[in-house]
Backbone as JSON, one array per atom type, in Angstrom:
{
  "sequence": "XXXXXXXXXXXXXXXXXXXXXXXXXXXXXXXXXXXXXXXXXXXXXXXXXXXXXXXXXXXXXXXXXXXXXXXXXXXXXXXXXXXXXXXXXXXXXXXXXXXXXXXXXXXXXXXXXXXXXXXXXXXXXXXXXXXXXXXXXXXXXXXXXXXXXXXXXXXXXXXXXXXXXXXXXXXXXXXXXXXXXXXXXXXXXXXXXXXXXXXXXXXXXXXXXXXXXXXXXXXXXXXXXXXXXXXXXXXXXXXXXXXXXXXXXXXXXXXXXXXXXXXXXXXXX",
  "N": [[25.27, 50.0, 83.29], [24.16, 50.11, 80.32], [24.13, 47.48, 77.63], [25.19, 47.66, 74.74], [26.58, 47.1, 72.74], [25.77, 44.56, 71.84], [23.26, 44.32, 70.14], [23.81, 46.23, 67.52], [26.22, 43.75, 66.79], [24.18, 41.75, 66.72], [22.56, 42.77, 64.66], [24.34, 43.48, 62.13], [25.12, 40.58, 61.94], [22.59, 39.8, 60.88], [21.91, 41.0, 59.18], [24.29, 40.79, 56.94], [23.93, 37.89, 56.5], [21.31, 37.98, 54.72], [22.05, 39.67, 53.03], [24.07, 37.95, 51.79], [21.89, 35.76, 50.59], [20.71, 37.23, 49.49], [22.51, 38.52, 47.26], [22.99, 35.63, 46.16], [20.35, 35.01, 44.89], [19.54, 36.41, 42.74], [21.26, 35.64, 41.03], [20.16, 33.02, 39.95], [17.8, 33.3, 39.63], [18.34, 35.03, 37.17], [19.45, 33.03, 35.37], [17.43, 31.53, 34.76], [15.82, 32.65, 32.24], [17.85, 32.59, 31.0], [17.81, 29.69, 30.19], [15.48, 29.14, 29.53], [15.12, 30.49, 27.15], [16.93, 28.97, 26.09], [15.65, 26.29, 25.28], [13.47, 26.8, 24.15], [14.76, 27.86, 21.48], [16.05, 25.12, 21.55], [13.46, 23.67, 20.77], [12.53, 25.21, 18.22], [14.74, 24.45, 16.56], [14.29, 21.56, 16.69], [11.68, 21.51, 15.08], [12.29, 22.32, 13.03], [13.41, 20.06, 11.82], [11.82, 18.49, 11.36], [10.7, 15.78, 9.5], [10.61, 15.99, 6.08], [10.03, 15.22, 3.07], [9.71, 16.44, 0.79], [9.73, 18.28, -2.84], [12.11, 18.27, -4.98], [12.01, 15.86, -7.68], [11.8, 12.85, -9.58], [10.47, 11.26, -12.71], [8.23, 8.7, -12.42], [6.48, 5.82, -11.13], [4.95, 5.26, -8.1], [2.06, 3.37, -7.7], [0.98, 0.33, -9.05], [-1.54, -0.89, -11.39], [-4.31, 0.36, -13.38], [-3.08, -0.44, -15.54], [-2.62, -3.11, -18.57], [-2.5, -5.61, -17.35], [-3.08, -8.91, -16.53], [-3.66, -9.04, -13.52], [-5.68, -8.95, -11.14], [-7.76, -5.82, -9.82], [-7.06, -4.64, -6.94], [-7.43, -3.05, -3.38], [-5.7, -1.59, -0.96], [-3.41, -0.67, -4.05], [-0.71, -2.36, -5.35], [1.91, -0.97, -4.39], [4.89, 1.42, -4.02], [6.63, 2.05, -1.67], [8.05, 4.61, -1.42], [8.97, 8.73, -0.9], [6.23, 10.6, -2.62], [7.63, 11.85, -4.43], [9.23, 10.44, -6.17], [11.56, 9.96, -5.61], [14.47, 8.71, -3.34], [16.44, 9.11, -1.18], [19.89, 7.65, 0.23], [22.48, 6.61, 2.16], [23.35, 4.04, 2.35], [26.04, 1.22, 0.8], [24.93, -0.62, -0.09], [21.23, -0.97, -0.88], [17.95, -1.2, 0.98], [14.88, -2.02, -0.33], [11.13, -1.08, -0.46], [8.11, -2.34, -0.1], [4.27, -2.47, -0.74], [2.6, -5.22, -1.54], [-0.34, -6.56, -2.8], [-0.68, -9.02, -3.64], [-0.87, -12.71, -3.2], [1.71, -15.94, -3.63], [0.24, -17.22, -5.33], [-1.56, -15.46, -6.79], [0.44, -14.08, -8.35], [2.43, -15.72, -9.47], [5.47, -14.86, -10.12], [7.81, -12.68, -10.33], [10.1, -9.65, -10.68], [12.61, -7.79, -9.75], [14.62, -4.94, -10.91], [17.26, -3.05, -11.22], [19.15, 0.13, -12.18], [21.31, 2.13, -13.62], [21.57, 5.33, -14.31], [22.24, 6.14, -16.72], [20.67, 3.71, -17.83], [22.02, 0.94, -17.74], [22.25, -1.97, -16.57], [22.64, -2.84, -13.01], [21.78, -4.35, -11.12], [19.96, -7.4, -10.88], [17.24, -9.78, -10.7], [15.19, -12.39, -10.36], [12.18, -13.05, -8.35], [10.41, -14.47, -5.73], [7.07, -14.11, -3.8], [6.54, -13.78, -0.37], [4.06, -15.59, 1.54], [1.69, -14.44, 2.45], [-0.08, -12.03, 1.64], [1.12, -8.52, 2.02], [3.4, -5.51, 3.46], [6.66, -5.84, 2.02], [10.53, -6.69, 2.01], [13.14, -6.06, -0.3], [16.48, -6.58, -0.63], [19.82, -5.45, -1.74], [22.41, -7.77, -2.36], [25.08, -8.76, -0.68], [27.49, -9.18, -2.96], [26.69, -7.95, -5.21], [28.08, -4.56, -6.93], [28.96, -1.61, -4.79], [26.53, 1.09, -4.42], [27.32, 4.13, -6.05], [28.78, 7.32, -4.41], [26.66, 10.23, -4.92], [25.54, 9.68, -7.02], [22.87, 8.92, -9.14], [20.06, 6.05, -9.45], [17.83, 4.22, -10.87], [15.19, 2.05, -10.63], [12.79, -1.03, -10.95], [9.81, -2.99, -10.01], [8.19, -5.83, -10.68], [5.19, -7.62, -11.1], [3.75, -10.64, -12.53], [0.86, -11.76, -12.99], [0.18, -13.76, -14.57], [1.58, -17.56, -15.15], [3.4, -16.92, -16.8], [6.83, -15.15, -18.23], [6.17, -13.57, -20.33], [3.93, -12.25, -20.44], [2.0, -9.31, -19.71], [3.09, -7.38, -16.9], [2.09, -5.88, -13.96], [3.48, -3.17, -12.46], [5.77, -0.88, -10.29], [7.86, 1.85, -10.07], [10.78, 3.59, -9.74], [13.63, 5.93, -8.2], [16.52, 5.78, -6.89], [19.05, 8.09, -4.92], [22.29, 7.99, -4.07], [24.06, 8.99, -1.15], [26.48, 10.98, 0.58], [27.87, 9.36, 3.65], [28.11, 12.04, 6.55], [30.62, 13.53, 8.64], [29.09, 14.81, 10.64], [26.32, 13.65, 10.31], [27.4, 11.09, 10.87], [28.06, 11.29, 13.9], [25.43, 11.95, 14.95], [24.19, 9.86, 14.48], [25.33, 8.27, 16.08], [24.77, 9.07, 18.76], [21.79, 9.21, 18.87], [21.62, 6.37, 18.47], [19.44, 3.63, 19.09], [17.18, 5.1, 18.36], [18.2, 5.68, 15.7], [16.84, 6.26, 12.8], [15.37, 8.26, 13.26], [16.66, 10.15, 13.02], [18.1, 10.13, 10.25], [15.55, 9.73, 9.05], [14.62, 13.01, 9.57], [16.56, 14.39, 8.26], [16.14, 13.6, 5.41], [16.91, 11.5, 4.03], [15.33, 8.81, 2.89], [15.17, 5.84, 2.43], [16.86, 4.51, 4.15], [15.98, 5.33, 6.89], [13.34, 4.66, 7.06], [13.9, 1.53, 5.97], [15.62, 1.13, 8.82], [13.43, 1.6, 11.03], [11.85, -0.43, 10.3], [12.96, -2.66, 10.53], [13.37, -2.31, 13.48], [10.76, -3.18, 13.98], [9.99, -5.6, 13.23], [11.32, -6.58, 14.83], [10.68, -6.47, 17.66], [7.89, -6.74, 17.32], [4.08, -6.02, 18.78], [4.47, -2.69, 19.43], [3.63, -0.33, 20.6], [4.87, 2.5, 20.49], [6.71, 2.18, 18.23], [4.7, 1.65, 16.4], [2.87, 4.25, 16.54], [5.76, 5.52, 15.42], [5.96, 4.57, 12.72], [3.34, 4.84, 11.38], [4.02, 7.98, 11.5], [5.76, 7.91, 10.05], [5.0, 7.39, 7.59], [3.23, 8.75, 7.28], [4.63, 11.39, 6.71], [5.4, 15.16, 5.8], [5.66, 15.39, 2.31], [5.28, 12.19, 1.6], [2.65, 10.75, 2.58], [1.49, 8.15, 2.87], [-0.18, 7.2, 4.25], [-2.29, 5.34, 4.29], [-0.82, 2.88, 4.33], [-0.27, 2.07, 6.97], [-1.1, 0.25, 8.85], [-1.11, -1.91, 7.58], [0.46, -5.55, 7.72], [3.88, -6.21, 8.08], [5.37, -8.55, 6.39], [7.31, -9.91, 5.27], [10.8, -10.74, 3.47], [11.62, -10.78, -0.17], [12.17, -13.19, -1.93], [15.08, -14.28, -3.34], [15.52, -15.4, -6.37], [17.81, -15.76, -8.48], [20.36, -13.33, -10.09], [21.71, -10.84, -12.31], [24.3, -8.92, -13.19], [25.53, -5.62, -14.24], [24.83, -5.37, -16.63], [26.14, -4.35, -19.82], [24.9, -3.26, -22.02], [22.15, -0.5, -22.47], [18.64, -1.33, -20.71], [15.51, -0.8, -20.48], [13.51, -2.5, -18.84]],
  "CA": [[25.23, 50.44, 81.89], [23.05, 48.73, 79.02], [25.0, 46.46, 76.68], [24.52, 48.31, 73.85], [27.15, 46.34, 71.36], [25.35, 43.28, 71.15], [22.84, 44.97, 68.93], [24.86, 46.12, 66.13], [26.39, 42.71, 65.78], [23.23, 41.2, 66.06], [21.97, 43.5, 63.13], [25.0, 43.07, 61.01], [25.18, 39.54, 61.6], [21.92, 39.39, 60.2], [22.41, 41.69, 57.62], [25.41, 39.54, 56.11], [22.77, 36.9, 56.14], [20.47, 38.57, 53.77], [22.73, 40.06, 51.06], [24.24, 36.87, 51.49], [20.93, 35.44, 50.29], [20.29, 37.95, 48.31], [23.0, 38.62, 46.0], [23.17, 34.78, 45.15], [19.19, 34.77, 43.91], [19.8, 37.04, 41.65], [21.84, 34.62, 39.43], [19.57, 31.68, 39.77], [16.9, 33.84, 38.75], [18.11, 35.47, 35.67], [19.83, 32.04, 34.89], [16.13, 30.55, 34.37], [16.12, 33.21, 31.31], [18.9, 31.94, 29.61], [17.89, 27.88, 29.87], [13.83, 29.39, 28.83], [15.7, 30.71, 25.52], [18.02, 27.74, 25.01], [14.83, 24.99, 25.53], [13.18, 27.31, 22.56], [15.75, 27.54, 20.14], [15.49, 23.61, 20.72], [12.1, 23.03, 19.84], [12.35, 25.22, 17.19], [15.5, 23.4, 15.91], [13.48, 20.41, 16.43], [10.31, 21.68, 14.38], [12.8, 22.36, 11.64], [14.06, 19.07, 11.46], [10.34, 17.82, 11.48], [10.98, 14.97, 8.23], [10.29, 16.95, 4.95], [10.58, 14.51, 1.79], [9.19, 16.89, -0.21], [10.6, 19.01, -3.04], [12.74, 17.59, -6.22], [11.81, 14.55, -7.75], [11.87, 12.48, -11.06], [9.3, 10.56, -13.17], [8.2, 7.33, -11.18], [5.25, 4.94, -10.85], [4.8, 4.85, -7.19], [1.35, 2.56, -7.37], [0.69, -0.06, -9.82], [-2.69, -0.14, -11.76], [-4.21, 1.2, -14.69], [-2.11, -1.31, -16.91], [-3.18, -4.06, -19.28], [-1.87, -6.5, -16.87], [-4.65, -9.22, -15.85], [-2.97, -9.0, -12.1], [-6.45, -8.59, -10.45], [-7.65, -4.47, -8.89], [-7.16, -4.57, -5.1], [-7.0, -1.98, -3.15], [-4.58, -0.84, -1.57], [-2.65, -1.46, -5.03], [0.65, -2.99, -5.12], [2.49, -0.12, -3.65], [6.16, 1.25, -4.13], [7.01, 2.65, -0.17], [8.94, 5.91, -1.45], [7.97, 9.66, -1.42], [5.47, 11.68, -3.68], [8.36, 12.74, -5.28], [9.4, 9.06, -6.57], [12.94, 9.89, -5.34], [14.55, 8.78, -2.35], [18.3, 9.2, -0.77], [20.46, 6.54, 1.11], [23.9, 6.62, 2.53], [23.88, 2.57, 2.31], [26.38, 0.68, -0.2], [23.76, -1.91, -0.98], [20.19, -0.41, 0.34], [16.6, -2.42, 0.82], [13.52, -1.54, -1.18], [10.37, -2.13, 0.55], [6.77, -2.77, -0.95], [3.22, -3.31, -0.27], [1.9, -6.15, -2.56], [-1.77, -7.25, -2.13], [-0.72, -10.31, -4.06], [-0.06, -14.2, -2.52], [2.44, -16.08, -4.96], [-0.96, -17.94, -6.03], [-2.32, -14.68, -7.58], [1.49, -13.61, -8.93], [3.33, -16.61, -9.41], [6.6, -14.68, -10.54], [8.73, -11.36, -10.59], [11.42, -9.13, -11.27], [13.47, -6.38, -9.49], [15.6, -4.5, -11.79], [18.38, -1.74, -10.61], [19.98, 0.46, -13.43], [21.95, 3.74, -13.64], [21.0, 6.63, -14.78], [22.33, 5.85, -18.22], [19.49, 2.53, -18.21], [22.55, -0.21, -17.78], [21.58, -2.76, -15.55], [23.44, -2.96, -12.12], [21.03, -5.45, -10.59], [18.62, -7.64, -11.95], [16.88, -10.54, -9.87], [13.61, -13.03, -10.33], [11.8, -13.23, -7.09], [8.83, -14.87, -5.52], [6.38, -13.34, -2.34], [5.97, -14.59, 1.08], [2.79, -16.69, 1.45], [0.74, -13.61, 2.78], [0.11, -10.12, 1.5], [1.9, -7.41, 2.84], [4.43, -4.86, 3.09], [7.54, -6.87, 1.64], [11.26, -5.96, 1.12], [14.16, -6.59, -1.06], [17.76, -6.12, -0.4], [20.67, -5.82, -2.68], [23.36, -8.59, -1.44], [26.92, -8.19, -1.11], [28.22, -8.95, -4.21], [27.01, -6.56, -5.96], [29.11, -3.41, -6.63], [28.55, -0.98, -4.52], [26.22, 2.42, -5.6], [28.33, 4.84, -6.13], [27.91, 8.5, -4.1], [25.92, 11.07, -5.52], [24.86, 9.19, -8.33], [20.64, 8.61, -9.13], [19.77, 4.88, -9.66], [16.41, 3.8, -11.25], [14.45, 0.93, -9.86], [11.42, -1.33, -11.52], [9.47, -4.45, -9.5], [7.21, -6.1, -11.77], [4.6, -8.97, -10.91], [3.09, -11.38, -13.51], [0.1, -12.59, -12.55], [-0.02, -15.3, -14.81], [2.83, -18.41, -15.24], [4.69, -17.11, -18.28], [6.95, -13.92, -17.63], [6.14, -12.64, -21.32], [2.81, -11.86, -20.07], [2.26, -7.7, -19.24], [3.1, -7.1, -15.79], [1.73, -5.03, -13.55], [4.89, -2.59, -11.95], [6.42, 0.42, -10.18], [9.4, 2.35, -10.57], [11.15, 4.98, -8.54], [14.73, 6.63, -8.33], [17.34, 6.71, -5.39], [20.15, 8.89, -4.72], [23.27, 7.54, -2.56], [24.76, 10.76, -0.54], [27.86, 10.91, 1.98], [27.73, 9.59, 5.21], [28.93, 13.23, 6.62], [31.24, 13.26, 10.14], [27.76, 15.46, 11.19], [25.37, 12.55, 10.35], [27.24, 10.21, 12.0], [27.88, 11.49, 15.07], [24.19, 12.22, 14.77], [23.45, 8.49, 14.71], [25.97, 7.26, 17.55], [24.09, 9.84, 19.96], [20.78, 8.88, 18.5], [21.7, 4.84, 19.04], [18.42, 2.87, 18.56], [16.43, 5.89, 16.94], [18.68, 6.28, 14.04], [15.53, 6.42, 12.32], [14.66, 9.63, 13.22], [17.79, 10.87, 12.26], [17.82, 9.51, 9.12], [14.11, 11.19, 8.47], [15.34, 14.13, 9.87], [18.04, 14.42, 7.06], [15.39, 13.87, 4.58], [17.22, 10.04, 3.76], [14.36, 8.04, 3.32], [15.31, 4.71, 2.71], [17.66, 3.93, 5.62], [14.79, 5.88, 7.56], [12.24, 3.28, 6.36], [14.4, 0.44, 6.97], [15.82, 0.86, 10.44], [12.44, 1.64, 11.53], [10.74, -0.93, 9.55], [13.2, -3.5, 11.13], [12.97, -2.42, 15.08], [9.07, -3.29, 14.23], [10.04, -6.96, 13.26], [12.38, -7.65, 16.06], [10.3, -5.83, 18.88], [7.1, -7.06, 17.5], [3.32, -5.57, 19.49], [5.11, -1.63, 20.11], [2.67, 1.73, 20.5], [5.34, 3.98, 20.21], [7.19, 2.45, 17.33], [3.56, 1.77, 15.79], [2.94, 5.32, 16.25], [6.54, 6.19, 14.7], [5.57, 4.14, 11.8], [1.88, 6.12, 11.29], [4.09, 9.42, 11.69], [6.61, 8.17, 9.13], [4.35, 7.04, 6.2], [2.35, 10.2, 7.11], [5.56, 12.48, 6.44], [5.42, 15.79, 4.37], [6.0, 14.57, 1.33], [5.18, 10.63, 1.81], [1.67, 10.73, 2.09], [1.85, 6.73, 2.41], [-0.74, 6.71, 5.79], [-2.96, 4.06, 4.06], [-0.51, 1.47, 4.34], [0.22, 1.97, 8.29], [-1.71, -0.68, 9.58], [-0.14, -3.49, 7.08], [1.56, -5.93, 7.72], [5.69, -6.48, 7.32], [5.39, -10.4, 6.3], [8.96, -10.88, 5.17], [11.41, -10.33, 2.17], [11.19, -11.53, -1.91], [13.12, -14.44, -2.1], [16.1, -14.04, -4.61], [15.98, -16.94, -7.21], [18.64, -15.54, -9.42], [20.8, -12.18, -10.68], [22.37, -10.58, -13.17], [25.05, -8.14, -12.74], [26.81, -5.05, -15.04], [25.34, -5.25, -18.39], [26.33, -3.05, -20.61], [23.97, -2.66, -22.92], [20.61, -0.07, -21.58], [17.65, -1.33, -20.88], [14.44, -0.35, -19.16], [13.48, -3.32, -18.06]],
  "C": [[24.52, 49.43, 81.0], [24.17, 48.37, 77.93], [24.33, 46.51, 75.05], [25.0, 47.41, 72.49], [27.02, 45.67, 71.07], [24.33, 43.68, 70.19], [23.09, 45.36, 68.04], [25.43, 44.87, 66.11], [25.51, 41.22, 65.69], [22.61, 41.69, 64.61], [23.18, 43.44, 62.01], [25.2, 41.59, 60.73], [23.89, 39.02, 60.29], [21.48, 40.16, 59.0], [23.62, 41.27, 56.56], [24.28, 38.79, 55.84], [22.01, 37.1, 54.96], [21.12, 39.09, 52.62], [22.96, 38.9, 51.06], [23.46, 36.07, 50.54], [20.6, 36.06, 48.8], [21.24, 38.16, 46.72], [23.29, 36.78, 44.99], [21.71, 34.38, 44.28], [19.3, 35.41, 43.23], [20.26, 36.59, 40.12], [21.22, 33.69, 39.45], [18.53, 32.28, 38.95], [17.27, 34.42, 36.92], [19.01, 34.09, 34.95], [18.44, 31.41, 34.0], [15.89, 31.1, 32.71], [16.33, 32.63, 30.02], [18.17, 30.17, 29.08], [16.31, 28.25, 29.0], [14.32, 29.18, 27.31], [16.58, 29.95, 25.2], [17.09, 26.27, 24.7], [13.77, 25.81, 24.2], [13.61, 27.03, 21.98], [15.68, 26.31, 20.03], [14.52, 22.79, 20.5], [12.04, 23.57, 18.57], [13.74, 24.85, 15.96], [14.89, 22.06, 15.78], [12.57, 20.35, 14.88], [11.53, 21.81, 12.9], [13.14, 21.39, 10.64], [13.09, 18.51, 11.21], [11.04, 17.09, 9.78], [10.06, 15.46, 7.22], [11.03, 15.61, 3.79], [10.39, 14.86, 0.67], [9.87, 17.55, -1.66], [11.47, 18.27, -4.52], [12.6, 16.49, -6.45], [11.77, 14.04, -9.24], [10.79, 11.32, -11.18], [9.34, 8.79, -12.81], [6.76, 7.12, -11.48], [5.05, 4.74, -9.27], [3.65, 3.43, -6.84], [1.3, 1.94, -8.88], [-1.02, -0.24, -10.1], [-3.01, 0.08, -12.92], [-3.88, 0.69, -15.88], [-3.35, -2.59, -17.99], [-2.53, -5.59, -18.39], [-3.39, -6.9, -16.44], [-3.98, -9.46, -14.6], [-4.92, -8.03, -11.67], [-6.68, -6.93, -9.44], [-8.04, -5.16, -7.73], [-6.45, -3.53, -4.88], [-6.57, -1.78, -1.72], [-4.33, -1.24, -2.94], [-1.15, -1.75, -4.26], [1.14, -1.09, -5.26], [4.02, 0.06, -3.48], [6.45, 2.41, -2.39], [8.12, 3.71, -0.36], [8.16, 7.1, -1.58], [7.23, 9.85, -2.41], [6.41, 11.84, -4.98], [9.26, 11.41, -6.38], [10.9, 8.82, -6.46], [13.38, 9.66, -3.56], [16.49, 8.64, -1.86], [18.73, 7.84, -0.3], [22.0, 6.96, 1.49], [24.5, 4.55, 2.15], [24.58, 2.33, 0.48], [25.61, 0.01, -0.93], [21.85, -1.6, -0.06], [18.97, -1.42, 0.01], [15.65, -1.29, 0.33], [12.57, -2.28, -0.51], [8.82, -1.46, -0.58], [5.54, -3.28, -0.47], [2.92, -3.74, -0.91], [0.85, -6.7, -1.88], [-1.87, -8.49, -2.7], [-0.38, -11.45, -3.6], [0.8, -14.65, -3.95], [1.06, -16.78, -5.82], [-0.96, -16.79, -7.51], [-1.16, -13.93, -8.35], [2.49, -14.36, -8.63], [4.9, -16.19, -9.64], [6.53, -13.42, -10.69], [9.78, -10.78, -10.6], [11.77, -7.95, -10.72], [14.98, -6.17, -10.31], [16.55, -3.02, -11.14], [18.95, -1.37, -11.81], [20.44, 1.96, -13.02], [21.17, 4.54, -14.3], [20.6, 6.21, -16.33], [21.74, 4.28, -18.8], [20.61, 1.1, -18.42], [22.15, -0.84, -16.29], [23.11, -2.73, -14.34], [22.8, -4.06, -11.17], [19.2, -6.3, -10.93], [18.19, -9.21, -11.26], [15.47, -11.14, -10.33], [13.19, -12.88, -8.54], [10.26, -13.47, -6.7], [8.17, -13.85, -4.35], [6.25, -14.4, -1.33], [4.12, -14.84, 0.79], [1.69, -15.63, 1.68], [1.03, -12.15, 2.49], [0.26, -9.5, 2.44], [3.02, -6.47, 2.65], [5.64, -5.96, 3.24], [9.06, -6.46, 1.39], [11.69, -6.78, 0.21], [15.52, -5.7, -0.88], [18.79, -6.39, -1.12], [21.56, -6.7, -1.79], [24.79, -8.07, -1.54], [27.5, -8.33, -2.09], [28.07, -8.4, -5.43], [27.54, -5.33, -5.73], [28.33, -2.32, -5.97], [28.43, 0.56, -5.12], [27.65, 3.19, -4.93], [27.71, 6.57, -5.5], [27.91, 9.56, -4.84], [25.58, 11.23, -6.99], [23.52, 8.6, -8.19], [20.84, 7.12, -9.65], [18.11, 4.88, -10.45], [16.49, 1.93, -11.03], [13.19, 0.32, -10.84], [11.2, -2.37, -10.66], [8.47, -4.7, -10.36], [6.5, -7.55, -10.6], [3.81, -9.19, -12.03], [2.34, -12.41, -13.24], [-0.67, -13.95, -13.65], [1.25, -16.18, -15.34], [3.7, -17.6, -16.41], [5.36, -15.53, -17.78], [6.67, -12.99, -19.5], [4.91, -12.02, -21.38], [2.83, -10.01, -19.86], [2.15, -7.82, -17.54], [2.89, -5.79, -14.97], [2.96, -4.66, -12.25], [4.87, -1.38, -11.24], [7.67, 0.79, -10.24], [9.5, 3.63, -9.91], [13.11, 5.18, -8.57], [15.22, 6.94, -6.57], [18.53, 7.24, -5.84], [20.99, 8.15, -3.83], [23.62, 8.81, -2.47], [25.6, 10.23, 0.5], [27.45, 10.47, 3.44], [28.9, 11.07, 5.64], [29.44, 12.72, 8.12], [29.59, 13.69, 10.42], [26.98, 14.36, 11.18], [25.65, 11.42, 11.07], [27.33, 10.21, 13.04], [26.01, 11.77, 15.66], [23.55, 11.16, 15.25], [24.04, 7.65, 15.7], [25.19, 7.95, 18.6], [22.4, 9.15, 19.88], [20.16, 7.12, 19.04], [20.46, 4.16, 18.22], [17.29, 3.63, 17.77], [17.16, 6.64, 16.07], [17.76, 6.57, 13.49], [15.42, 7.56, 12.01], [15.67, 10.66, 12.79], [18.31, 11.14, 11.0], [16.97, 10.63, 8.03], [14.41, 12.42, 8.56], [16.34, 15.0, 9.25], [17.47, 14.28, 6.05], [16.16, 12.33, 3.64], [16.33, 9.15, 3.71], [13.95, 6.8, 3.26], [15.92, 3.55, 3.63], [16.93, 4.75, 6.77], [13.85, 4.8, 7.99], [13.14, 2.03, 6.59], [14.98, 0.01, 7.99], [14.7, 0.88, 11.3], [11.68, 0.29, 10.98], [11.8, -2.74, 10.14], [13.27, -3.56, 12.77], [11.41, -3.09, 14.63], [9.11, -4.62, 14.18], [10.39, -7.4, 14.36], [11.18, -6.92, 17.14], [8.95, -6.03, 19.11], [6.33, -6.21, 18.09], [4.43, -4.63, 19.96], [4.13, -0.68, 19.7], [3.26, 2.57, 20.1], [6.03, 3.92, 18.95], [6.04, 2.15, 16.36], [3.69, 3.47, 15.02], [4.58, 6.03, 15.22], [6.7, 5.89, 13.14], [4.82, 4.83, 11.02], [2.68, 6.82, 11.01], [5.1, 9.39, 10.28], [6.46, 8.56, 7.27], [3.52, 8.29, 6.18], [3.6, 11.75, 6.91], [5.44, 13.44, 5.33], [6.44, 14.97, 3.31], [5.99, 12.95, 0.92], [3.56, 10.31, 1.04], [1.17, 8.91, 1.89], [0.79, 6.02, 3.79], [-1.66, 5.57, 5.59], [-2.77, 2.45, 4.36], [-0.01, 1.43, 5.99], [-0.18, 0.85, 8.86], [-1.7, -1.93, 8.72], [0.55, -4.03, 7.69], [2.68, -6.08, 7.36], [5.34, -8.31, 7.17], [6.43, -10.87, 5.67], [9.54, -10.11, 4.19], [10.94, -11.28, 1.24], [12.03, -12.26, -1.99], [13.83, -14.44, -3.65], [16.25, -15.39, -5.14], [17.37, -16.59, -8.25], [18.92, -14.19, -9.78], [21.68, -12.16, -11.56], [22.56, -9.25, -12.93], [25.89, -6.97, -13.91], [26.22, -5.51, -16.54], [25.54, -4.36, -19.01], [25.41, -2.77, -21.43], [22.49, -1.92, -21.99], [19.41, -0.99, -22.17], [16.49, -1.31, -20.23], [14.14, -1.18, -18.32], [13.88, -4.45, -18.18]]
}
């Protein structure tokens, strides 16, 4: 007799085999689907977040210029490093202001950063010299002054007086920040984020703790392409518009000779 029953469970064996096969590609395949349309949605969550500084803003001097000050034209001009819009946010208690000056102390022996409220009373008020070589420059409020207060506007002035006396006309800019909430959302934002807070920052449309976490990896890390390039991409941000000064140098902070704290009486500068 022929041995007929090894054939059927050769053919079902290998028919198990094959659905086997088969019914689990089925879910790998339409899995690919789902991850296609979840790797979208996060580029175009990305693209959304693209850094926008554009949009509400108050009356500001971003470049100095134009004035009756004899402070020599060079160009770049002395340069205030905030948006278009002459307004810029922060979450920091005490935040840094940063600046391109084309002046050595030679050619602007002396100046003045002023901080005031809304209502033009002074909250910080400082002389200060320049590092030895033009460049982008900051200034940072110190700790003992009171900290801003959130979701209150500040006004800002830096002046230089390019000749010895300060009753001379100085050539200035002036610009307006906002403090705003660190939110739970933002900061979990920036513990995931780690060393590019930065972009998180920008990303949030914050643009002075943007500008100075980025603008201090570049000191400490020295010769970098990519934070070069994140530099370029920052000063080139809708609403910035600041790509001229990319390829400056950072050559230090304004050396604080003296402040004055809380007066009451307003005054512009």
């Amino acid at each position: 007799m022929l041995k007929l029953p090894q054939l059927p469970i050769a053919i079902a064996i290998a028919v198990t085999w094959e659905f086997a096969s088969y019914s689990s590609y089925p879910r790998q395949v339409l899995a690919q689907p789902d991850r296609l349309t979840n790797n979208v949605s996060t580029l175009k969550r990305a693209k959304q977040q693209e850094p926008d500084f554009s949009g509400y803003g108050r009356p500001g001097r971003r470049t100095g210029g134009g004035s009756r000050s004899p402070c020599p034209p060079i160009d770049p001009p002395l340069t205030a490093l905030i948006p278009e819009t002459n307004l810029g946010k922060t979450v920091a208690e005490r935040p840094s202001f940063w600046f391109f000056v084309p002046y050595s102390p030679r050619q602007a022996p002396s100046g003045e950063f002023v901080l005031q409220s809304e209502q033009g009373n002074d909250v910080y008020r400082t002389s200060v010299t320049l590092p030895q070589t033009p460049g982008i420059v900051s200034l940072s409020i110190p700790s003992p002054v009171t900290p801003l207060e959130i979701s209150k506007s500040y006004r800002w002035y830096f002046k230089l007086y390019c000749e010895p006396q300060q009753g001379s006309t100085p050539i200035f800019v002036e610009g307006w920040l906002q403090r705003v909430a660190l939110t739970p959302t933002l900061k979990s934002q920036l513990l995931a984020a780690k060393a590019r807070d930065y972009a998180v920052y920008a990303s949030n449309g914050i643009w002075y703790d943007a500008l100075t976490h980025l603008a201090q990896l570049r000191r400490t890390n020295g010769a970098n392409t990519k934070l070069d390039d994140e530099w370029a991409g920052l000063l080139n941000a809708k609403g910035v518009g600041l790509e001229q000064l990319r390829q400056q140098p950072i050559v230090g902070s304004a050396e604080l000779l003296y402040e004055v704290r809380s007066q009451k009486s307003p005054k512009r500068f």
